[in-house]
C-alpha positions in Angstrom: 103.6 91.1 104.9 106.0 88.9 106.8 107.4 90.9 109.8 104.7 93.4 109.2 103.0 94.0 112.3 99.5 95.3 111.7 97.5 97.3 114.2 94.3 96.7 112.3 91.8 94.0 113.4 91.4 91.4 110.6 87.7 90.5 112.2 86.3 94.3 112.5 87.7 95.0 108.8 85.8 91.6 107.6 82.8 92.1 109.2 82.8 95.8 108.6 83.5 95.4 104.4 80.4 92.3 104.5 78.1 94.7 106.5 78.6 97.0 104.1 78.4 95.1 101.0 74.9 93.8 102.2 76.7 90.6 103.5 79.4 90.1 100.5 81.7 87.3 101.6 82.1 85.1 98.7 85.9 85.4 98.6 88.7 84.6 100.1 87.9 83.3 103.2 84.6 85.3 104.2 85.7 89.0 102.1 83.4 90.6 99.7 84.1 90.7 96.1 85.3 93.6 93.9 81.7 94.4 92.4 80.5 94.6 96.1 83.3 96.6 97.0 83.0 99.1 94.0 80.1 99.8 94.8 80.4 100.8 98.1 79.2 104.7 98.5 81.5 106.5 100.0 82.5 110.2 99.9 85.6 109.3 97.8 86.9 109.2 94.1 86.1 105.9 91.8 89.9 105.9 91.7 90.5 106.2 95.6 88.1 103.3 96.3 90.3 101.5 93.9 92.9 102.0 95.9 91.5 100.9 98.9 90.0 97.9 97.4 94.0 96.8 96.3 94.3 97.4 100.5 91.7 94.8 101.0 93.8 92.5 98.7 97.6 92.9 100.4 95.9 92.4 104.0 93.0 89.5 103.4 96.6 87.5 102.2 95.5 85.3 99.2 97.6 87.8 97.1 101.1 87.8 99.3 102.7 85.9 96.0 101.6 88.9 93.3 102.3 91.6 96.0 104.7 93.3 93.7 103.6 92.5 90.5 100.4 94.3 91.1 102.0 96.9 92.8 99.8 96.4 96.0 100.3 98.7 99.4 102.7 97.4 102.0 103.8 98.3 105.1 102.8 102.2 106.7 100.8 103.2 103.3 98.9 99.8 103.7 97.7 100.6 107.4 96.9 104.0 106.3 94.6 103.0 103.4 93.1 100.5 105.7 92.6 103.1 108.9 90.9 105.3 105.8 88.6 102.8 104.7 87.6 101.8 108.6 86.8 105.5 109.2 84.4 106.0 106.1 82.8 102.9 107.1 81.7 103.6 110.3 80.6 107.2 109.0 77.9 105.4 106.3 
């Protein structure tokens, strides 16, 4: 994400996804973990959440090096997952 300028708070993401996940943050650096994640409910597809779980993985940064190899969201379709997730967390 170098030279990616992100208008997403890292914190407020963080905190939101560990207040969700009933205070998840046994991974990188505070995040929740992909059980805790997947079984958020929201108002979306299995496969959607899945999508916005590999958002969580491009932003938190412990994945910059596989970036491409797994196909991760950069860029404007990274911000938009991560606005989408924001939004139905602070609808639950």
């Amino acid at each position: 994400m170098d030279g990616i300028k992100m208008k997403i708070n890292r914190e407020d993401l963080r905190s939101a996804l560990v207040d969700a996940t009933m205070g998840c943050g046994v991974q990188h650096d505070g995040w929740p973990c992909n059980t805790c994640f997947h079984s958020l409910e929201l108002n979306i597809t299995p496969g959607r959440l899945h999508e916005l779980w590999e958002a969580v993985l491009s932003f938190r940064g412990d994945y910059n090096d596989v970036i491409d190899e797994y196909n991760l969201p950069i860029g404007n379709e990274l911000e938009t997952r991560l606005n989408e997730l924001l939004s139905l967390l602070t609808d639950v």
